[in-house]
C-alpha positions as CSV (number, residue, x, y, z in Angstrom):
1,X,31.9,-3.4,-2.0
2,X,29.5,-0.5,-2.5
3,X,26.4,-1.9,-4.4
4,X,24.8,-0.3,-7.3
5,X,21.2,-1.4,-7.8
6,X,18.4,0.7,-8.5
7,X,17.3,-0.1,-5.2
8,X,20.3,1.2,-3.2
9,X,20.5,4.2,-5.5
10,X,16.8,5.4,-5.0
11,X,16.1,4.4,-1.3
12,X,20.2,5.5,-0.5
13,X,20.9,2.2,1.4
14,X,24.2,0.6,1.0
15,X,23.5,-3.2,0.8
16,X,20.3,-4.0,-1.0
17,X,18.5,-6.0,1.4
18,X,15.1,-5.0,2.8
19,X,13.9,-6.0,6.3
20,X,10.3,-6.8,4.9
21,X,7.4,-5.8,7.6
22,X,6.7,-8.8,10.5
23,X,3.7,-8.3,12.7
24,X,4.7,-8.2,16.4
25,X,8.4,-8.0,15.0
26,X,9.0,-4.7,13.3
27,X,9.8,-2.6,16.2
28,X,12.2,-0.1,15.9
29,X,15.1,-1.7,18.0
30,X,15.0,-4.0,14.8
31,X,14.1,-1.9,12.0
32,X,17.1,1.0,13.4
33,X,19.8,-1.8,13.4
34,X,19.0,-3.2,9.9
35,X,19.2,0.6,8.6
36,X,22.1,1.1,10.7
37,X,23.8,-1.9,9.0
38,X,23.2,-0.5,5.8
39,X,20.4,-2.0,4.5
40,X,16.6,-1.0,5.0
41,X,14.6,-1.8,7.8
42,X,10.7,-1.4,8.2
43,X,8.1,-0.5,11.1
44,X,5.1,-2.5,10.9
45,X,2.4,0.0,11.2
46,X,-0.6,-2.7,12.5
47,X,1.2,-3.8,15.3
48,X,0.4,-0.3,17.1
49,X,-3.2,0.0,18.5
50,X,-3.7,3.5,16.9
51,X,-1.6,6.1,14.6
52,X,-0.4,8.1,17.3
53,X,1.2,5.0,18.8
54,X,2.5,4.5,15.5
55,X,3.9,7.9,15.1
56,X,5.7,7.2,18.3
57,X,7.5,4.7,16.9
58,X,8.7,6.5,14.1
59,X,9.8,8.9,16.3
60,X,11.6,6.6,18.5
61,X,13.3,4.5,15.5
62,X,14.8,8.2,14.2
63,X,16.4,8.7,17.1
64,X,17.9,5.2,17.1
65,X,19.1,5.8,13.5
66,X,20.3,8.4,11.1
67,X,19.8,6.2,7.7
68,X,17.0,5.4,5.8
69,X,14.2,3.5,7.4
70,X,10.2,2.9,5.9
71,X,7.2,1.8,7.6
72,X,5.1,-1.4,6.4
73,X,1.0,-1.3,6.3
74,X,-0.5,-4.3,5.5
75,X,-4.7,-4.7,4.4
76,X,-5.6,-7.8,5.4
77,X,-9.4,-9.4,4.8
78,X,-11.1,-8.4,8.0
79,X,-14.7,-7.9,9.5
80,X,-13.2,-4.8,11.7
81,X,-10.2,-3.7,9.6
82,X,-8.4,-0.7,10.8
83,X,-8.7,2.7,9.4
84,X,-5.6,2.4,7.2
85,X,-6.0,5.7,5.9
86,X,-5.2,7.1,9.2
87,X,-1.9,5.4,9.6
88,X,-0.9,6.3,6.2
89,X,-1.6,9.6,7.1
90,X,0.7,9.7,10.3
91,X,3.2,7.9,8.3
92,X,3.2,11.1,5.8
93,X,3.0,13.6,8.6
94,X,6.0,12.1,10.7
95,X,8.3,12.4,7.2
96,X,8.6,8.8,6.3
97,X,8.9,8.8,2.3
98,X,9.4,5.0,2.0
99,X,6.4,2.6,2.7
100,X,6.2,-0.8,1.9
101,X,2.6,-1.8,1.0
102,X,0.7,-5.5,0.7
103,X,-2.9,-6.6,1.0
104,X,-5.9,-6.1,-0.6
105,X,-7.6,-3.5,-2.4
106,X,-4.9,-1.2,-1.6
107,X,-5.9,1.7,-4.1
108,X,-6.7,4.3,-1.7
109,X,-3.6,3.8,0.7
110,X,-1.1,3.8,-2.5
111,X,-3.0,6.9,-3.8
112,X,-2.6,8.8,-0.9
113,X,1.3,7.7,0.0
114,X,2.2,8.8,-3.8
115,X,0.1,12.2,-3.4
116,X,2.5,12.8,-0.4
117,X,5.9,12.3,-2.7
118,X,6.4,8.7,-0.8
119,X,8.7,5.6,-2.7
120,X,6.1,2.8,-2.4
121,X,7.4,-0.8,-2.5
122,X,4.2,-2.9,-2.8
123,X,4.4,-6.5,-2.2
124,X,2.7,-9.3,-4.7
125,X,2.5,-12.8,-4.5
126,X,1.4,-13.1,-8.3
127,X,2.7,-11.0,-11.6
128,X,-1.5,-10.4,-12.2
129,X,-1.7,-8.4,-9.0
130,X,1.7,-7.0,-9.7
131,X,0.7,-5.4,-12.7
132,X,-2.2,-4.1,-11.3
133,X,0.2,-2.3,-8.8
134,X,2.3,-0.4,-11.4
135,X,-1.0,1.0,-12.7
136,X,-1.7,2.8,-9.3
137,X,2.4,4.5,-9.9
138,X,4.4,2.3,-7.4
139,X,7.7,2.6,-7.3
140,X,8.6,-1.1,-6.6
141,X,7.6,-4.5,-6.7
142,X,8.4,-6.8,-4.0
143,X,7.9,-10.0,-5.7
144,X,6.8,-13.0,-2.6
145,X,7.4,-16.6,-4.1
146,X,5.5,-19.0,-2.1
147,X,8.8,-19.9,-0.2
148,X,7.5,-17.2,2.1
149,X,6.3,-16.9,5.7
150,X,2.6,-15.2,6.4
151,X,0.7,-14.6,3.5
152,X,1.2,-16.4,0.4
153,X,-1.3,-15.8,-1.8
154,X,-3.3,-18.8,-3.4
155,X,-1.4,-19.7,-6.6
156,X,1.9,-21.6,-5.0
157,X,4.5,-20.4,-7.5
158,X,7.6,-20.3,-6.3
159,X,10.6,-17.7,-6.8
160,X,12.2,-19.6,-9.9
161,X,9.4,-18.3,-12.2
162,X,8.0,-15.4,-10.3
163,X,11.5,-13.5,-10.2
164,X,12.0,-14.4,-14.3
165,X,8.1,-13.6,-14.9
166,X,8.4,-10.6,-13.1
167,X,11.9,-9.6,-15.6
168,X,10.5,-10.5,-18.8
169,X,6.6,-8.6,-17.8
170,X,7.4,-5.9,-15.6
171,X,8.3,-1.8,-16.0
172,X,9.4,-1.2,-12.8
173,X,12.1,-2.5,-10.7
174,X,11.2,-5.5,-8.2
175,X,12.8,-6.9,-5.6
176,X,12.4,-10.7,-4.2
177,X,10.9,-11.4,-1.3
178,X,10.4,-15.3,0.0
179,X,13.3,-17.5,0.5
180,X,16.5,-15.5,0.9
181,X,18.9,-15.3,3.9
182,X,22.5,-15.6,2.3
183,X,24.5,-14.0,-0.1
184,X,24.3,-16.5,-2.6
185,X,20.5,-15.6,-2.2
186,X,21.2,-12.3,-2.9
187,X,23.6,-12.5,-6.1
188,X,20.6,-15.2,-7.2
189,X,18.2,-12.8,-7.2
190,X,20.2,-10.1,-8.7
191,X,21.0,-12.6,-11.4
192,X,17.4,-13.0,-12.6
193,X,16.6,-9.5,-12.3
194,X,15.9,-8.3,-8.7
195,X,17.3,-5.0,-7.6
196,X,17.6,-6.6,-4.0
197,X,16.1,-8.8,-1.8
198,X,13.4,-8.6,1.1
199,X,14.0,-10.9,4.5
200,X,11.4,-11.7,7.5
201,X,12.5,-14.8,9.1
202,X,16.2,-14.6,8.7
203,X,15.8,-11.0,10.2
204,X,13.7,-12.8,13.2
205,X,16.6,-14.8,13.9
206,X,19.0,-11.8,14.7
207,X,20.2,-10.5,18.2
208,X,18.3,-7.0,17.7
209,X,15.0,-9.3,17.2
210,X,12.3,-8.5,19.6
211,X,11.3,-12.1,19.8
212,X,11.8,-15.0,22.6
213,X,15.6,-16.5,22.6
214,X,13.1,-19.8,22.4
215,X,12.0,-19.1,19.3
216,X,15.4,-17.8,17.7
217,X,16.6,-21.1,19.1
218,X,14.1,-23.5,17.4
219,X,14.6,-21.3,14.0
220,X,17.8,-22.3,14.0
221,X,16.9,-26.3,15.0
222,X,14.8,-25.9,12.0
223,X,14.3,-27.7,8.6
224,X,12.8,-26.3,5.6
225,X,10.7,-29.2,5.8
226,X,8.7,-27.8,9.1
227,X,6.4,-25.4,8.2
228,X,2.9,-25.4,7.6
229,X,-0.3,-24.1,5.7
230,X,-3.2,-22.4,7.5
231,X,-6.5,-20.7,6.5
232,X,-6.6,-22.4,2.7
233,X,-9.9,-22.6,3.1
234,X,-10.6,-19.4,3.1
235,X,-8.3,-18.1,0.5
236,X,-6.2,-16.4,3.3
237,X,-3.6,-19.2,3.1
238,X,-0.8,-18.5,5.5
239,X,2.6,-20.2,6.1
240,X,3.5,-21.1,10.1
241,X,6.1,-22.5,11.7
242,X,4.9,-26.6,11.7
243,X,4.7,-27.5,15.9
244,X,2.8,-29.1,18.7
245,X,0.3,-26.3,18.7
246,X,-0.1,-25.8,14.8
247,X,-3.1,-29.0,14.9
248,X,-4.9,-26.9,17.7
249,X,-4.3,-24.3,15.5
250,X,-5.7,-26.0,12.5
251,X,-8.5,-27.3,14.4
252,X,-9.3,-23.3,15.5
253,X,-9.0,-23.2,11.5
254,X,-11.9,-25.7,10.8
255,X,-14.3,-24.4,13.3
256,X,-13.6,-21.3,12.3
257,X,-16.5,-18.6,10.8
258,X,-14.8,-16.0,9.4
259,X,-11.2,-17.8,8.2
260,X,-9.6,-14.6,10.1
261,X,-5.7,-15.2,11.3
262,X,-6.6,-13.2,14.4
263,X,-8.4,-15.9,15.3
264,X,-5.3,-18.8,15.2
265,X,-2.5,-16.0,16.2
266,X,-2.3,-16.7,19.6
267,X,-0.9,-20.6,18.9
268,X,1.4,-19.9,16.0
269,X,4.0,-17.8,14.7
270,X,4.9,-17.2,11.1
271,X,8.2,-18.7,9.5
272,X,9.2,-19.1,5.8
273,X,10.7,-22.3,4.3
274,X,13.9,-20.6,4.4
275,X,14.2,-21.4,7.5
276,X,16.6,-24.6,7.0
277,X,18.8,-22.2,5.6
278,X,19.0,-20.1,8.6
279,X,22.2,-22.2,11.4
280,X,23.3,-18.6,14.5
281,X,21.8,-15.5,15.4
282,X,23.9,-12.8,14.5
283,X,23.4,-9.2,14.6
284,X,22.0,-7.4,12.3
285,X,25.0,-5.1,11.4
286,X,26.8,-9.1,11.1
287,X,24.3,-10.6,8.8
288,X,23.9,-7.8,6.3
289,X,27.7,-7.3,6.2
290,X,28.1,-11.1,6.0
291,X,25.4,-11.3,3.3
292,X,27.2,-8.5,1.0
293,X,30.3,-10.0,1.2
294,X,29.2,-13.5,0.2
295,X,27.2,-12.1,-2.4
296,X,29.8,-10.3,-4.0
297,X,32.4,-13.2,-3.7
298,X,29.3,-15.5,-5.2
299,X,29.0,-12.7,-8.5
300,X,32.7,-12.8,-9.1
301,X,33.1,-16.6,-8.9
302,X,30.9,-17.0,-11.4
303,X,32.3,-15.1,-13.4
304,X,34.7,-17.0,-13.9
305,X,32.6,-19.7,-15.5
306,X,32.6,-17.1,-18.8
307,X,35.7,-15.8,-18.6
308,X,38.0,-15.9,-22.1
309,X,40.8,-18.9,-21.6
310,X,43.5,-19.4,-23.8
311,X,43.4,-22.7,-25.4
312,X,46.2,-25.3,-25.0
313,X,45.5,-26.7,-28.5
């Protein structure tokens, strides 16, 4: 089924599902099979140690794909934070015109992206800060319900209300981020008002991941019950997968003097609730295709449930 959302129509995908940006994950072996499946996948600009590594990258993912692809930065709370402004800039001078955007104070970054003609999808945990976002002319809203792995925000509300608070107060099209790794995810989310959906952890668990198989492995051993919080404290409150190492971590947490995650990343890696929804690792060009057609099976079933019947009276 060719989909028809406004996200497939302005970023030319197929499927409208959105490999969302991963630290240490979004590589382009991973974001150049996601696009190559049809949907969108994403370069994580931080995880290179300066722009020009970053424009490699970029250059390495087009020649591993002709479709669509964007590049992810992320502003984080930081003593030493990056200069952002330079990776945006060799995101605009390598040709990239889809970005995805999340952090703080990002102003300057979504500025300079929209001066250069780029389709920005900026990430928000609350409708507040997503409002905010549509003053500085983005083109998107991913929408993160506290489901989520990584950042969270602070205010816990989960997708439910976020995706039908983001319908009901929003003028630009949004897509839901937090939670989703099946078609019934996706026809969910179109129901309430998403144009598509963004995935992290499901993506993580793929064949094309550039993760450990150990990892992939315990993903799919997983509950939605283990994962845990880190960093409340400090209003940088960040979801991990729940192991033997997360106390150490927590403990790093507590002695901590700045509440920076570069400080617990070394113990941990990041995982959403979503992953007790999440049972193989299949490739990416499986999972996308698997996710449209159980979406589209999902829409049409229900349809039934409003469809004219003749009575028998």
């Amino acid at each position: 089924m060719p989909w028809n959302t406004e996200l497939t129509r302005r970023l030319g995908i197929r499927v409208p599902v959105v490999q969302g940006g991963m630290m240490y994950v979004g590589y382009a072996e991973l974001a150049s099979a996601v696009s190559n499946a049809g949907g969108l996948g994403i370069i994580t600009a931080l995880i290179f140690p300066t722009p020009a590594d970053l424009r490699k990258e970029i250059q390495k993912c087009r020649a591993l794909t002709k479709n669509p692809f964007g590049v992810n930065i992320t502003l984080l709370p930081s003593l030493n934070p990056p200069d952002y402004g330079a990776y945006a800039q060799a995101i605009i001078d390598e040709g990239i015109n889809i970005v995805e955007t999340a952090g703080n104070s990002p102003g300057p970054v979504i500025r300079k992206l929209k001066e250069a003609g780029c389709i920005v999808l900026h990430k928000c945990t609350t409708i507040r800060h997503a409002q905010s976002a549509v003053k500085l002319g983005v083109d998107f809203l991913s929408i993160d319900g506290f489901e989520c792995a990584g950042h969270v925000g602070e205010s816990d509300i989960t997708n439910f209300i976020l995706l039908s608070r983001a319908r009901q107060s929003l003028k630009v099209p949004f897509i839901a981020s937090g939670g989703f790794a099946d078609g019934q995810g996706l026809a969910a989310a179109l129901c309430l008002g998403a144009s598509g959906i963004n995935m992290g952890t499901r993506f993580m668990c793929t064949v094309e991941a550039p993760i450990h198989e150990n990892i992939k492995k315990e993903i799919v051993k997983a509950k939605e019950t283990d994962t845990a919080l880190v960093l409340r404290r400090w209003t940088n409150t960040t979801r991990l997968y729940k192991n033997k190492v997360t106390e150490e971590a927590l403990k790093v947490e507590r002695e901590s003097k700045t509440g920076e995650f570069a400080e617990i990343a070394p113990f941990v890696w990041t995982a959403g609730q979503v992953i007790g929804l999440i049972h193989d690792i299949p490739t990416c060009k499986d999972l996308v295709e698997r996710i449209s057609v159980e979406a589209e099976g999902s829409l049409k079933e229900k349809l039934k449930l409003v469809s004219p019947t003749q009575s028998k009276l």
